[in-house]
C-alpha positions as CSV (number, residue, x, y, z in Angstrom):
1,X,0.0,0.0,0.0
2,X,1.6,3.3,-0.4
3,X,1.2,6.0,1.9
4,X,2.1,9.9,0.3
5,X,2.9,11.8,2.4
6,X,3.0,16.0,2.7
7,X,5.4,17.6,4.9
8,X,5.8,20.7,7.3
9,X,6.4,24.3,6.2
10,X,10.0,25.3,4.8
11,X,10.6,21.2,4.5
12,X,11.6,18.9,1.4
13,X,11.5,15.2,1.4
14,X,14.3,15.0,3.8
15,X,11.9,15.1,6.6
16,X,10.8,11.3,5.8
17,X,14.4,10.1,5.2
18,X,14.5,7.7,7.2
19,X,10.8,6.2,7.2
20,X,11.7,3.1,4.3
21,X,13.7,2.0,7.5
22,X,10.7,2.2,9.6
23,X,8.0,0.6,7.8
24,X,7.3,-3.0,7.2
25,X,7.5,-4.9,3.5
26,X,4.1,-4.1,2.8
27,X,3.8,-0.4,3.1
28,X,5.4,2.1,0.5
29,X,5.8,5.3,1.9
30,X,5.8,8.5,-1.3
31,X,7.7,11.7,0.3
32,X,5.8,14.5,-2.2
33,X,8.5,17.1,-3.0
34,X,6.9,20.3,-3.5
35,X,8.9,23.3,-6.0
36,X,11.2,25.5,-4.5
37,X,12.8,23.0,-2.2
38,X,15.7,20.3,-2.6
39,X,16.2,19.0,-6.3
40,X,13.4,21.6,-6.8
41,X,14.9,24.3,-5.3
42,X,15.1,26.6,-8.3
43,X,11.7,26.1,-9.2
44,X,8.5,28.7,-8.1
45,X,6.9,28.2,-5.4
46,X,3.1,27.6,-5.1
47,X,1.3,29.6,-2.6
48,X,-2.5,29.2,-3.8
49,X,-4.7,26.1,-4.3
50,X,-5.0,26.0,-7.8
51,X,-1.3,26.3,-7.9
52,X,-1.0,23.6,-5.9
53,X,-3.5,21.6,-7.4
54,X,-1.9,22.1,-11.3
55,X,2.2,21.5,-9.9
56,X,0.8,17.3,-8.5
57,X,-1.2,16.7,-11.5
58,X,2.4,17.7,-13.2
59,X,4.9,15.6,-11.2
60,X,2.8,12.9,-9.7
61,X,1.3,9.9,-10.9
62,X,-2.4,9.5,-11.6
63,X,-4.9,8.4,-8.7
64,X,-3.8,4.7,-7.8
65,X,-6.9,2.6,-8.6
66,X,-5.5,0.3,-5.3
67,X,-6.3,1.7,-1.7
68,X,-3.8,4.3,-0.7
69,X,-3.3,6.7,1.9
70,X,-2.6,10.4,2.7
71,X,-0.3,11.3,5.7
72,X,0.3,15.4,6.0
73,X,2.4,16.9,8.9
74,X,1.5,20.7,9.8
75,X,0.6,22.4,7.1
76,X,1.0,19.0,5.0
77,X,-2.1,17.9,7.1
78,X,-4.2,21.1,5.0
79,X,-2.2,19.8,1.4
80,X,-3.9,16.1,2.4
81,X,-6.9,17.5,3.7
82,X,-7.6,19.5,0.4
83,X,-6.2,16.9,-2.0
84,X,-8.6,14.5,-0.5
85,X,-11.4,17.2,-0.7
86,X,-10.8,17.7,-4.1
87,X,-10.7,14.6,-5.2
88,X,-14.0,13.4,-4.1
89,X,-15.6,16.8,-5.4
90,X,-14.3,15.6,-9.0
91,X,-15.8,11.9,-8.3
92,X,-12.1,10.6,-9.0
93,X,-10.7,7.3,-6.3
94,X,-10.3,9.0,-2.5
95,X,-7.7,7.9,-0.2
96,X,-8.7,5.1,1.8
97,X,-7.8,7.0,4.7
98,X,-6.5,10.7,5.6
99,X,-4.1,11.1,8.5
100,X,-3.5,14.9,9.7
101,X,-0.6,15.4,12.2
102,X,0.6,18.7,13.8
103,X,-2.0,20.6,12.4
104,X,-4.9,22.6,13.7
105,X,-8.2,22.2,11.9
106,X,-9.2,24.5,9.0
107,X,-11.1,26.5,11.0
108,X,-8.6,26.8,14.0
109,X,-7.8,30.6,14.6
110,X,-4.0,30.1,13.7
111,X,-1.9,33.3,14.3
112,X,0.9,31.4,12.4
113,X,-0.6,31.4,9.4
114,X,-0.8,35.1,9.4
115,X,2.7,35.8,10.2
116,X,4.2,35.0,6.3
117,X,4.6,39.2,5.7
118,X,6.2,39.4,9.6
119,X,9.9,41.1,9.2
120,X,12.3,38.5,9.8
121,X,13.3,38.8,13.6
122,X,9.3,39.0,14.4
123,X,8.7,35.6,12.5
124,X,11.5,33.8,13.7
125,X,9.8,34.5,17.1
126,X,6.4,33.8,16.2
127,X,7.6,30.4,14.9
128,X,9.4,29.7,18.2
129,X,6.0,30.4,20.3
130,X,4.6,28.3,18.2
131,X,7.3,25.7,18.9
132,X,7.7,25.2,15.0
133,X,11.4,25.8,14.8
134,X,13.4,22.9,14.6
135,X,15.0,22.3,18.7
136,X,18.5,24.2,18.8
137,X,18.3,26.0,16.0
138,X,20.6,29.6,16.5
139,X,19.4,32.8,15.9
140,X,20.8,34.3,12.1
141,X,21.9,30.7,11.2
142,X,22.2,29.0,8.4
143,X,18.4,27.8,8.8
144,X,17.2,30.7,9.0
145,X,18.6,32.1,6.0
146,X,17.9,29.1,4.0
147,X,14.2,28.4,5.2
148,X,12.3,31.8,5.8
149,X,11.8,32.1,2.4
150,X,10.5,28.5,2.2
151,X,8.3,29.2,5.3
152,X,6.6,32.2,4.3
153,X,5.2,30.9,1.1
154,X,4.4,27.9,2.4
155,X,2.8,29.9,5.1
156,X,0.6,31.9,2.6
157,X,-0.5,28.5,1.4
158,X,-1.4,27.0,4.4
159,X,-3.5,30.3,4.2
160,X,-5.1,29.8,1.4
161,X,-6.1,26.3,1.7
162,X,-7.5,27.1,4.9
163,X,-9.8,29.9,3.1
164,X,-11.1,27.3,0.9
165,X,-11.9,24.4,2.8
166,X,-15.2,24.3,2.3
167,X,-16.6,21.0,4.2
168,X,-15.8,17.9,5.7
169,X,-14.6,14.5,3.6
170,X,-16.9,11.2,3.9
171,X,-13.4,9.2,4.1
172,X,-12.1,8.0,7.6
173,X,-9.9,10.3,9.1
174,X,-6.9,10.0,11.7
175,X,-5.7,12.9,13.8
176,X,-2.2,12.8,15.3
177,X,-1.1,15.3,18.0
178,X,2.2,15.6,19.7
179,X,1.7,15.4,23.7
180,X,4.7,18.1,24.2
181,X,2.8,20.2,20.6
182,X,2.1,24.1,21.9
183,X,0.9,24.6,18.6
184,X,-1.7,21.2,17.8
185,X,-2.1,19.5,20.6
186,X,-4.5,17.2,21.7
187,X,-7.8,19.0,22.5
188,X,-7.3,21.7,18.9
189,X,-6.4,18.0,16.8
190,X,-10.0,16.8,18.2
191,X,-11.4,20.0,16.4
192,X,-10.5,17.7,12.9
193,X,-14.1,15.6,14.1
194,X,-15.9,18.1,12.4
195,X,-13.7,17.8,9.5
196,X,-15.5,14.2,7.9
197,X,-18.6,12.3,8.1
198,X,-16.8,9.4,8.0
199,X,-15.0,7.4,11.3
200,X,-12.9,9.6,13.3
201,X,-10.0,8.5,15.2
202,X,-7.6,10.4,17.4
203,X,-4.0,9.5,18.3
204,X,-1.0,11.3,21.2
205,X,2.1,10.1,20.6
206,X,5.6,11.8,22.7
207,X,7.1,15.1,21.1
208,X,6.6,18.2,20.5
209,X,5.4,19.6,16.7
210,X,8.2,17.6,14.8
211,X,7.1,14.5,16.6
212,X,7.3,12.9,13.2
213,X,11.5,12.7,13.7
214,X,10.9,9.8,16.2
215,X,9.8,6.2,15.3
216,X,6.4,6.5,17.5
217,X,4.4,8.1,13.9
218,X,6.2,5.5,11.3
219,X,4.9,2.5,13.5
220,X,1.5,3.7,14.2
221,X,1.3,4.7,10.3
222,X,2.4,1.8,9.0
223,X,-0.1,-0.3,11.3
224,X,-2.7,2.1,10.3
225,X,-1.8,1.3,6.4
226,X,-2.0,-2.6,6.9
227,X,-5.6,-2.7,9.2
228,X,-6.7,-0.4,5.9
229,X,-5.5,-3.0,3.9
230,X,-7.2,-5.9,5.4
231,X,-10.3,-4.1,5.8
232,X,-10.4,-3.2,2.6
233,X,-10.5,-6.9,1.4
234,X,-7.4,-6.5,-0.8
235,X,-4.4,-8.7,-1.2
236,X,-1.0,-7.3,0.6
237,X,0.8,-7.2,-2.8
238,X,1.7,-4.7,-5.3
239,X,-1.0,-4.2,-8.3
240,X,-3.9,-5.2,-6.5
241,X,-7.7,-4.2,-7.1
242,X,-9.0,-1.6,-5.5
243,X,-11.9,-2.4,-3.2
244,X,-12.7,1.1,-1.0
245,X,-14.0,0.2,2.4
246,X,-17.2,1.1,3.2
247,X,-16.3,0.9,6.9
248,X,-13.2,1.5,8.8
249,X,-12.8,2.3,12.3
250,X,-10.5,2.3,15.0
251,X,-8.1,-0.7,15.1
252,X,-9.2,-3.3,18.4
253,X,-6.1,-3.1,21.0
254,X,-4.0,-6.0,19.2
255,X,-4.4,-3.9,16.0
256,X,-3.5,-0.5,17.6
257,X,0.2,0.9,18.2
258,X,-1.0,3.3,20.8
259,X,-3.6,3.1,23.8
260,X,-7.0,5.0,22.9
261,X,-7.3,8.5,24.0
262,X,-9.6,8.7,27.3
């Protein structure tokens, strides 16, 4: 099964390096590079849906017709959110299941979001209140130079997608919060219930808001991919039919990673 997957503001693909590692034979994970960043550093970078919306249907391959799932992290969570939207609006295959991690519903009053026009020194704060700077990272370094840029587009997407999410999916949905997360933690993830009319489920794993660096999010994803797979009544094995579940909920304790929330 493979499982695309969106990352944070100001990132590339090197934020899901080492996930192959992490995941089991039967899960494929699809780091999405967005332009302006790594190998597509020189390129523009999209700041509006549509953008968005025309640059995937450019360098990505077509719907799979075999269950798949979206994983976003921050304001990856909105790109998966959106491109899941979108893709049921236009009647084409949705993902058999969204996960969202680190990310505050769309209609979460997020003063981040607003920041992207912020001078330099005032962002650079903002981001550390909102614990979204990468730990140990020195003022008027080498990160800073290289990613403001990065962030403050990817900020005025995050805005825009936010403006036009315009109601809630029909396909299950997974929220993921960081327990040590100032900026989506557990009780604004739960906001994401509204979000689909499908099952909800919410998980708290340790970290703060890059809680996708440890191994807790790779395990729980990768057992989230394979009780997809077997409820969807396909064959673990590249090629397979697609069969969309027309149920899914929350994994019993032998299928689950992580203890329910109480």
């Amino acid at each position: 099964m493979r499982l695309y997957c969106f990352p944070h503001a100001g990132a590339g693909t090197s934020a899901f390096a080492r996930w192959p590692e992490r995941f089991g034979p039967k899960v494929e994970a699809v780091p999405v590079l967005l332009p302006g960043r790594d190998a597509r550093r020189r390129e523009t970078r999209v700041t509006g849906r549509r953008a968005l919306f025309a640059d995937l249907l450019r360098h990505h391959k077509p719907v799979p017709s075999s269950p798949y799932v979206l994983y976003g992290h921050s304001l990856g969570g909105m790109i998966a959110y959106s491109v899941a939207r979108a893709l049921e609006q236009a009647g084409r295959p949705a993902p058999a299941l969204v996960v969202v991690g680190a990310c505050p519903p769309p209609d979460a009053r997020v003063r981040l979001v607003q920041a992207a026009d912020l001078p330099d020194c005032q962002l650079m704060e903002t981001l550390r209140e909102a614990g979204a700077v990468p730990p140990d990272t020195p003022r008027g370094g080498v990160w800073q130079r290289s990613a403001l840029k990065v962030i403050r587009d990817d900020l005025r997407l995050a805005q825009s997608l936010r403006e036009a999410a315009d109601g809630p999916l029909s396909v299950p949905l997974l929220a993921v919060s960081g327990d040590l997360d100032p900026l989506a933690g557990r009780e604004v993830m739960a906001g994401w219930r509204d979000w689909t009319t499908g099952p909800f489920i919410e998980r708290t794993l340790p970290g703060d808001h890059f809680f996708l660096r440890g191994p807790a999010l790779p395990r729980l994803l990768d057992r989230a991919c394979r009780v997809v797979q077997r409820r969807s009544g396909t064959p673990e094995s590249a090629g397979a039919a697609r069969t969309h579940p027309t149920a899914w909920t929350a994994p019993q304790q032998e299928d689950s990673p992580v203890k329910d929330n109480k």
